[in-house]
DSSP file (Angstrom, degrees, kcal/mol; ACC not computed):
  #  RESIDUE AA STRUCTURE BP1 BP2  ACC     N-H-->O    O-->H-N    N-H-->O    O-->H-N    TCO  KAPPA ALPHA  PHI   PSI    X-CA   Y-CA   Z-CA
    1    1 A X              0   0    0      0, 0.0    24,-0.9     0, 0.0     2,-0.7   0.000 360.0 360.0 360.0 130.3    3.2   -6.6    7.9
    2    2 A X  E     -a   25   0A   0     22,-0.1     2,-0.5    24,-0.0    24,-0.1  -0.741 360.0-148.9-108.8 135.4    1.8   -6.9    4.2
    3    3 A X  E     -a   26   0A   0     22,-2.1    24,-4.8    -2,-0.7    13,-0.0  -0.913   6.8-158.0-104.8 121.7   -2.1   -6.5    3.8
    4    4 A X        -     0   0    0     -2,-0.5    25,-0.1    22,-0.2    22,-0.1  -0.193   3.7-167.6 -51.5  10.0   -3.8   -8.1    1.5
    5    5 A X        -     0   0    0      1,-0.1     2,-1.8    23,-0.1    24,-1.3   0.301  15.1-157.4 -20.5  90.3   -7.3   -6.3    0.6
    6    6 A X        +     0   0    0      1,-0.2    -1,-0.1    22,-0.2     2,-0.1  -0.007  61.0  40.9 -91.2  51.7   -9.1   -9.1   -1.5
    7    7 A X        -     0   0    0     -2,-1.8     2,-0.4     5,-0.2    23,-0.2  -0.170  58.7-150.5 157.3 113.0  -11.9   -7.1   -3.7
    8    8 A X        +     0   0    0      4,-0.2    -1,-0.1    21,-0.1    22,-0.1  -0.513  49.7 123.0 -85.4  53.1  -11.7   -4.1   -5.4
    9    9 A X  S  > S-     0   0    0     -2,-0.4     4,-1.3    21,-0.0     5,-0.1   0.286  88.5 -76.3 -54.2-169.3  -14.9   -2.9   -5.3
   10   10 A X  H  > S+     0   0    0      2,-0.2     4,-1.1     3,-0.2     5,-0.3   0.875 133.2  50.7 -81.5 -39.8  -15.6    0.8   -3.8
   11   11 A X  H >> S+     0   0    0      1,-0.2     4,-1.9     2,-0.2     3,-0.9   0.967 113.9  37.9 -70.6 -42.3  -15.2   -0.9   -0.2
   12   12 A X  H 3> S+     0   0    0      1,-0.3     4,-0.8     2,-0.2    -1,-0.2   0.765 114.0  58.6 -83.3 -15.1  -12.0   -2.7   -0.6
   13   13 A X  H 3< S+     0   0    0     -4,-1.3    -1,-0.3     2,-0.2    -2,-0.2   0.620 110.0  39.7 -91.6 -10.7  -10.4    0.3   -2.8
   14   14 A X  H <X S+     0   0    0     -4,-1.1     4,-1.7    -3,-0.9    -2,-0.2   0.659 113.1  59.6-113.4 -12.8  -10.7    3.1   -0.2
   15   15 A X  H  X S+     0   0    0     -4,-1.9     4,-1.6    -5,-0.3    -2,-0.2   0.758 107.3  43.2 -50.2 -45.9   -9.7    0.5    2.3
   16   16 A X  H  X S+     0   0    0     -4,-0.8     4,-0.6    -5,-0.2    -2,-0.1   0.547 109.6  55.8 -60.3 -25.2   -6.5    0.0    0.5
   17   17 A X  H  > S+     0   0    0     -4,-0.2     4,-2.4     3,-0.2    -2,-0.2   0.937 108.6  49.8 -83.0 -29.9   -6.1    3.6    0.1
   18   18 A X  H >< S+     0   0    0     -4,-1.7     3,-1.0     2,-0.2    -2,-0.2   0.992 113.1  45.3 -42.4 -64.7   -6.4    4.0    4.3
   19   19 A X  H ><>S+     0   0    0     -4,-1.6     3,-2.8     1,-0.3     5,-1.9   0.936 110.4  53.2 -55.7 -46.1   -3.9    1.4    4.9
   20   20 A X  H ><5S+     0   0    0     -4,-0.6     3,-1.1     1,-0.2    -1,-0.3   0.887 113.2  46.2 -66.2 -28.4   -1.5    2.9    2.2
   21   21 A X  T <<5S+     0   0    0     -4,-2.4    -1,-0.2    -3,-1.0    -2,-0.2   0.300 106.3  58.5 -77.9  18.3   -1.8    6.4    4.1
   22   22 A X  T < 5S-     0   0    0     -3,-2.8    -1,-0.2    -5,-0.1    -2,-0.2   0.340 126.4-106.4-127.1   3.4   -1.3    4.7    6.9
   23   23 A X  T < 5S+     0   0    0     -3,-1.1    -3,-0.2     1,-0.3    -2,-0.1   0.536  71.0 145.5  87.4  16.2    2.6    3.1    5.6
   24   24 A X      < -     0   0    0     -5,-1.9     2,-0.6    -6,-0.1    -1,-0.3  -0.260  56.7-128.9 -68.4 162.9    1.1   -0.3    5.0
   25   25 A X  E     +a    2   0A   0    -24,-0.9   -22,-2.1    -2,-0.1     2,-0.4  -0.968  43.5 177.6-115.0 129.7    2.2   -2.5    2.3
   26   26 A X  E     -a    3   0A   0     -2,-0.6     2,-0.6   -24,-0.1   -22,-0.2  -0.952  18.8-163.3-137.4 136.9   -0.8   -3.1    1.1
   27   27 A X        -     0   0    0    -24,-4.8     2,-0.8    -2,-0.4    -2,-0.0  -0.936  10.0-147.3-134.0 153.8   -1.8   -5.2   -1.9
   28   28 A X        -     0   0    0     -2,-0.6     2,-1.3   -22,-0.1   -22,-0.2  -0.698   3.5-148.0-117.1 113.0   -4.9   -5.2   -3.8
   29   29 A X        +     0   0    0    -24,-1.3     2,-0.3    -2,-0.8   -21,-0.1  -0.672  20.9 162.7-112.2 114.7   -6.4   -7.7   -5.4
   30   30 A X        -     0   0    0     -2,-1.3     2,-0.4   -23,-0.2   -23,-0.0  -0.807   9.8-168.8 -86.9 131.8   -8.8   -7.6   -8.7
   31   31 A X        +     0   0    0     -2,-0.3     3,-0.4     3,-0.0     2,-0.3  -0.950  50.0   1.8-134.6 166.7  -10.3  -10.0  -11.4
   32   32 A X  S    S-     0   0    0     -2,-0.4     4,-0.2     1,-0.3     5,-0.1  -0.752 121.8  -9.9 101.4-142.5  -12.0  -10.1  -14.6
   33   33 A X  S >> S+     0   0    0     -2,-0.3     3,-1.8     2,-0.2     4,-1.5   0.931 135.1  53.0 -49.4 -55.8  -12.9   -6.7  -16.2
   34   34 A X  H 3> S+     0   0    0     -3,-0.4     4,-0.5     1,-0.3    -1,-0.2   0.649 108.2  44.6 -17.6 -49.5  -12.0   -4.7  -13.3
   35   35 A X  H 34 S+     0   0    0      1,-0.2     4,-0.5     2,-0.2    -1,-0.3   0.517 112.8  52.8-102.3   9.8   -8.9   -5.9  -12.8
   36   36 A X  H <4 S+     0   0    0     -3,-1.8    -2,-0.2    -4,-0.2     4,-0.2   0.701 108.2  53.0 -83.6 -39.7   -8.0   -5.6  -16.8
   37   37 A X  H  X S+     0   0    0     -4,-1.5     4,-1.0     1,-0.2     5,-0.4   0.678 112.5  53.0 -90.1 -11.2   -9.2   -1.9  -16.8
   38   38 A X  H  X S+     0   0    0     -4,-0.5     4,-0.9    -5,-0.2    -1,-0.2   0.822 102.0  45.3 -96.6 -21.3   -6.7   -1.4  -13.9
   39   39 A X  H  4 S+     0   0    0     -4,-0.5    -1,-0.2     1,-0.2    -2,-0.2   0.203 115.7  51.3-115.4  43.9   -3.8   -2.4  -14.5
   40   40 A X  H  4 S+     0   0    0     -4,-0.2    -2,-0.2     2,-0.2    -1,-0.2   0.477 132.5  13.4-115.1   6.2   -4.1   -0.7  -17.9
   41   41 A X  H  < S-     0   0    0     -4,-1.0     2,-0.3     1,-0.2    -3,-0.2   0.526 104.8-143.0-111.0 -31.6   -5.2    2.7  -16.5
   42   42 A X     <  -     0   0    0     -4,-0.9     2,-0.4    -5,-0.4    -1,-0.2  -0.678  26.6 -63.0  69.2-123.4   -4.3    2.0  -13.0
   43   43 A X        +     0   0    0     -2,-0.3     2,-0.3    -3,-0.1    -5,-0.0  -0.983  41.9 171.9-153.6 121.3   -6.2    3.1  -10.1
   44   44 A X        -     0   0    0     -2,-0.4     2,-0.4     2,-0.0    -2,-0.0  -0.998  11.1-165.5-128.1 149.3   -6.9    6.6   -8.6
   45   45 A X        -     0   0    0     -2,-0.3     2,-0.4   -31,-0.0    -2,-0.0  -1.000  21.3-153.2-134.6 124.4   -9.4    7.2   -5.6
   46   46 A X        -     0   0    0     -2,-0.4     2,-0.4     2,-0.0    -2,-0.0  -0.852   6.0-132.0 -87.2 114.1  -10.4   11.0   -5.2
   47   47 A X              0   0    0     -2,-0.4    -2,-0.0     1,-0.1     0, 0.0  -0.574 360.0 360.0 -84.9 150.6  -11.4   12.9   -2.6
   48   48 A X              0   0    0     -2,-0.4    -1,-0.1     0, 0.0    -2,-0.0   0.444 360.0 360.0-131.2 360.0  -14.0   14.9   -2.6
C-alpha cells in the first residue's frame, strides 16, 4: 500500500517517519519554502 502523508509540518514529518519504520512506502508531501529547503538538504527527524 503507498501512503501518502500530505504536510510536512512537525505532525506530518514524524508521521512519515512512523510509517517508514513501519515498511510503508510512504511519500511525503511539501510546498513553497519548505519543500525547497528539503529537497536541497533533505530531511532528517532526530530522536531525542
Amino acid at each position: 500500500m503507498k501512503i501518502l502523508v500530505y504536510g510536512a509540518g512537525v505532525l506530518g514529518c514524524n508521521l512519515a517517519r512512523n510509517l517508514f519504520h513501519a515498511g510503508k512506502d510512504v511519500t511525503l508531501l511539501a510546498r513553497g519554502n519548505w519543500a525547497e529547503e528539503i529537497r536541497k538538504n533533505g530531511l532528517r527527524i532526530k530522536d531525542q
